[in-house]
N, C-alpha and C positions, 0 to 999 in steps of 0.2 A: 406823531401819529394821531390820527383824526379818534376823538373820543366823543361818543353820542349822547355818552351824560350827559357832559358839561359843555359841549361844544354844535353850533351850526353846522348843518351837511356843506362840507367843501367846494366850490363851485356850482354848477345848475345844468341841468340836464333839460334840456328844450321841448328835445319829443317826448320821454315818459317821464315827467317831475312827480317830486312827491306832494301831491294831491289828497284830498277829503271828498270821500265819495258817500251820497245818502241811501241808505238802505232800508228795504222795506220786506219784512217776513212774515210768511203767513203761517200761524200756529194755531193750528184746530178749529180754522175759520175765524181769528181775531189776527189784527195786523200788529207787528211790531212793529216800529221803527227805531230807528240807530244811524250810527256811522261808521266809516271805514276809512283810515287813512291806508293809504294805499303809496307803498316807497317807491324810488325812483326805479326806474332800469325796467328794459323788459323782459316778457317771459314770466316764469313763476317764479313763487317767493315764498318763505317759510311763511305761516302764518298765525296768530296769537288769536281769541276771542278774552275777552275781558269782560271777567265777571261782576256786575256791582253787588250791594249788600241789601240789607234791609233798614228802609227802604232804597239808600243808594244815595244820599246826598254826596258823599266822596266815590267819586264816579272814575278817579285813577286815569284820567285825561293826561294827564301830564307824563306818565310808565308810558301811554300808548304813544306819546311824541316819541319817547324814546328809542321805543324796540320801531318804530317807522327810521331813525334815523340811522339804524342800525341794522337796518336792513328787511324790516317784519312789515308785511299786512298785519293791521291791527284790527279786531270787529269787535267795536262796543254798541250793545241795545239793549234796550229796555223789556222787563216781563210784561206779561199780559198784565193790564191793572194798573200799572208802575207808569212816570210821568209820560202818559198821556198817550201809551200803546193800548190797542180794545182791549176788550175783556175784563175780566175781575183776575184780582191778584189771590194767589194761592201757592202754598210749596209744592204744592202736587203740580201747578202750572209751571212754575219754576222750573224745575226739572224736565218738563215737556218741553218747554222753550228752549233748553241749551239743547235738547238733541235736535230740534227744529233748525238752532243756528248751525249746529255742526250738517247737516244735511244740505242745508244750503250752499254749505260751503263745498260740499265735497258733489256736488251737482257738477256735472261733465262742461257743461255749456256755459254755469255761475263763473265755475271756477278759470276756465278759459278769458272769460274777461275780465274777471277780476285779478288775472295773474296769483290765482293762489296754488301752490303748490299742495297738492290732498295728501301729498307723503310727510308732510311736516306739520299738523293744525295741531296747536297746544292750546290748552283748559287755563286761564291764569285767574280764579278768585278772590276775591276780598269779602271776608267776613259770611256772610251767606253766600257770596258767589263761590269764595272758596268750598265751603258745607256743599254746595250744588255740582261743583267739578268734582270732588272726590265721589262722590254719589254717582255722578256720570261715569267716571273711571272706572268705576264698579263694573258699567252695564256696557260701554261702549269696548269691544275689542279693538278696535282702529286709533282708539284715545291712548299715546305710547307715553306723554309728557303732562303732566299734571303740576301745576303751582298754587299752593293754598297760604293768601298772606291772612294773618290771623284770624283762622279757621273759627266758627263758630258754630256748636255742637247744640242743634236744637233738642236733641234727647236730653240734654244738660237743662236746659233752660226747665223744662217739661216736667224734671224732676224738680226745682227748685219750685215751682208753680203747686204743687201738690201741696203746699202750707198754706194756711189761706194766708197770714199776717204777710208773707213773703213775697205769697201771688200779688197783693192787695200795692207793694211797692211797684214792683215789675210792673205792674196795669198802667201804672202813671207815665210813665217813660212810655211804652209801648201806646199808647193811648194816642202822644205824639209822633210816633214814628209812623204811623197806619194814616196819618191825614195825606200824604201825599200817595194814597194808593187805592184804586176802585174796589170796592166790594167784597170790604174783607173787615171784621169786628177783632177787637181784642178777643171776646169770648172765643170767635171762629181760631184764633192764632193759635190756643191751647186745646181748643178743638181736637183741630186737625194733628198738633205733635201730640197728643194722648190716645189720638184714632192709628196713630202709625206706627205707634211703639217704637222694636229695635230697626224697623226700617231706616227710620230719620238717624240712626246712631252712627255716628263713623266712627268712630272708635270702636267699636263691635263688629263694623263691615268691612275693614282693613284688608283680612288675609287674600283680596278677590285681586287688592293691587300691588301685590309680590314682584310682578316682573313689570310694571313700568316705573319709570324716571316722577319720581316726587320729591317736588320740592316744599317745604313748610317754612315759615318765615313768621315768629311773632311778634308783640311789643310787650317788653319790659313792664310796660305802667301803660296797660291795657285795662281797661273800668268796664269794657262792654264783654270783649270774648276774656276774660281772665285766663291767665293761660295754665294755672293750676285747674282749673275747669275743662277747658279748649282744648287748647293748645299742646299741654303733656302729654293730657291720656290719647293724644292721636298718635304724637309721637311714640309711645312706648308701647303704644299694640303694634303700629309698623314696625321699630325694631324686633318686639316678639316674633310678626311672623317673618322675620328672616327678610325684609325688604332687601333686593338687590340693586337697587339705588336710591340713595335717598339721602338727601342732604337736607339739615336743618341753621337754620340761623336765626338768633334773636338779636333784634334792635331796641336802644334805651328809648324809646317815645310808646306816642297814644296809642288807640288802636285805627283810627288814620293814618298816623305816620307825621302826622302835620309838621312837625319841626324837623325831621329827617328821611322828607322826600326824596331826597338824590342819593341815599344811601341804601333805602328801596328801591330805585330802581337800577342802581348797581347791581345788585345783591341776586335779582331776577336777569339781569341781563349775564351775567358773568355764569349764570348757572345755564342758562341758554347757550349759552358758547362752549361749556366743557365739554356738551356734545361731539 
């Protein structure tokens, strides 16, 4: 039996192959761009967006070959700010941009050519993408499927930030991560999560996604989302308020996954398919 992890798509399809298609979105007058692999066969077809992080150097290319070989339209793009879409990068943009991508997708005409099926678009995050899908999940009624791989809880970080000696480490790190992204300071970083308060909390905004499909995925010997930080407290407010689906899994690696790529994207594909 043909397996999309570890295995090539089985023969070739002439008239609709699986193909990479360039995408171009417009979010509050500034363009994104991205891409879309687009699977074989015609008609519509479930569909994933993939969230990157902050700033996004593991961009989870490798998940989207998979869920393509397995049958998924896959849409990965960049935030406004972020390599090299207009605009200035901001979490507040953030979040505008996934509902932007989710919009486009579910566009009558988009969707038609893109072969995307608008009854099936799932949220799959990493790290702030995941923080940005849960946050959407909140707002979006049409969002039924949600995947957060090691969630990263900016109300966490925001409270660590409130010491200075503690602030003063985090800046260093962070200082690095803002070079690939337009118009946006470290100062602006704490800014903006200390102007948001329990907005940015997911762990606090939990009860709103009760009835859809969440999936949570951490890593063991994770240095950036710590999952005694992250990753728990998301977990045990969803169990609190009675989550009626929701599955969790930890993996022994980074907070990339770097050494255990294919057991992430097992992990998200097999939870795809219990459906």
């Amino acid at each position: 039996m043909f397996d999309p992890v570890s295995e090539d798509i089985p023969g070739s399809d002439i008239i609709t192959p699986t193909r990479i298609e360039h995408i171009i979105m417009n979010s509050h007058g500034s363009d994104l761009y991205g891409m879309m692999y687009r699977t074989r066969g015609k008609g519509r077809h479930p569909t994933a967006v993939i969230l990157h992080g902050f700033p996004g150097h593991e961009r989870n290319f490798d998940l989207g070959q998979v869920l393509c070989r397995a049958g998924w339209n896959v849409l990965i793009f960049h935030y406004r700010g972020s390599w090299g879409s207009e605009g200035d990068f901001s979490f507040h943009n953030v979040l505008e941009d996934v509902s932007t991508a989710l919009s486009f997708l579910r566009d009558g005409r988009k969707a038609r050519r893109l072969g995307v099926d608008t009854g099936r678009i799932v949220l799959i995050g990493h790290s702030m993408g995941a923080w940005a899908a849960l946050l959407t999940g909140l707002e979006d009624d049409g969002l039924r499927e949600i995947g957060a791989i090691a969630p990263f809880n900016f109300s966490a970080l925001g409270e660590l930030g409130r010491d200075r000696l503690t602030k003063k480490l985090i800046e260093r790190d962070l200082k690095e991560m803002t070079r690939p992204l337009k118009g946006v300071t470290v100062d602006d970083v704490f800014d903006e999560i200390w102007g948001a308060g329990d907005e940015f909390d997911i762990s606090l905004r939990c009860s709103d996604l009760k009835e859809k499909r969440v999936l949570l995925v951490g890593a063991e010997r994770d240095t950036v989302s710590i999952p005694e930080l992250h990753h728990l407290p998301v977990l045990e407010a969803l169990k609190g308020n009675g989550q009626v689906d929701l599955k969790s899994v930890m993996i022994d690696s980074d907070h990339s996954f770097t050494d255990r790529r294919i057991a992430l994207s097992r992990a998200v594909l097999e939870w795809l398919e219990e459906r």
